[in-house]
N, C-alpha and C positions, 0 to 999 in steps of 0.2 A: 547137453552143453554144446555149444555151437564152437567150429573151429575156426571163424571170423575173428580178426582182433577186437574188441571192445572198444567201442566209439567215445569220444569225450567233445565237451562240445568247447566250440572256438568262437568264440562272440569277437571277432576280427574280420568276418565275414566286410566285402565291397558294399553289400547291401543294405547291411546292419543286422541282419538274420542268422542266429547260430546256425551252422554248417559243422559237420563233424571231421574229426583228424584221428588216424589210429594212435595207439601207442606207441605203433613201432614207427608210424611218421615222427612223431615227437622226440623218440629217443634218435632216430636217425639225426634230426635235425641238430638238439643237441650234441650228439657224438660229436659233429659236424664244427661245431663251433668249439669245443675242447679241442677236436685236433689243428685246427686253424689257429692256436697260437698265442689265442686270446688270455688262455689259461698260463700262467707262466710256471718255469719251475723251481723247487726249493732255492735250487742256487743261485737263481738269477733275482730272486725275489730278496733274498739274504744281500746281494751286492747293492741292489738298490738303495734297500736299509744302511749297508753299511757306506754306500759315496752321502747319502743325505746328512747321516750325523759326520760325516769328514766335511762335507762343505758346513752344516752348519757352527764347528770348533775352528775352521779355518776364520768363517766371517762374523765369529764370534761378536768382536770388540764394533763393527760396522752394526750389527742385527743392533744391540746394546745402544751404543749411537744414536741411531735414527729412531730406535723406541724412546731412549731418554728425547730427544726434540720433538718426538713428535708428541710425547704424555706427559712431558713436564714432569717424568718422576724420578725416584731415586735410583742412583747408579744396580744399587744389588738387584732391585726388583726386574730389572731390564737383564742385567745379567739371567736371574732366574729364569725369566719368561725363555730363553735359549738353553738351557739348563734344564727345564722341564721338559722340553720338546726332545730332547737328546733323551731324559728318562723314558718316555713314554715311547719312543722308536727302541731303544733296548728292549722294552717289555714285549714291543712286538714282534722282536727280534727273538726273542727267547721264547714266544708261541707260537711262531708262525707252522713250525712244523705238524704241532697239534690242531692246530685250525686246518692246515690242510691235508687231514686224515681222514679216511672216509666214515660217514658216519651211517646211522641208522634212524631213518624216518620214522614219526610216530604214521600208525595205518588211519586214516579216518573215519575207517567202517569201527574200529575197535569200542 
């Protein structure tokens, strides 16, 4: 067994020619971009959820409004459509921390 990293190929090449990148380029590069920021964390991702659904109950009767003129429909359904969006940010709010748990890849040699 050879003690070189294992090459994978990179069809990104200038040329258009796969060129090869180790694994440990790869995982550096991501590491790289996890710690840069891009990745947010539990708490910050929770505030987000939770100023979205406060702006969306603040501008409740406005969202409601401008849906009723702009769809010519009934008051509740406009209501709902703000009412749904506020369910479905809860539910993501109440997964978010499961989703961001580390998980285990299926292998594709398997």
């Amino acid at each position: 067994m050879s003690s070189k990293p294992e090459r994978i190929e990179d069809t990104t090449s200038s040329q258009g020619k796969p060129s090869g990148i180790s694994f440990q380029d790869l995982f550096d590069k991501q590491k790289a971009h996890f710690d840069s920021d891009v990745t947010k964390s539990y708490e910050w991702r929770i505030d987000q959820l939770d100023r979205l659904i406060c702006m969306l109950k603040e501008n409740e009767t406005r969202f409601s409004e401008a849906s009723r003129s702009d769809f010519k429909t009934a008051l509740q359904e406009n209501i709902f459509e703000v009412a749904a969006s506020i369910g479905s940010i809860e539910l993501m709010r109440s997964q978010i921390k499961e989703w961001m748990s580390p998980s285990k890849l299926l292998s594709l040699s398997s």
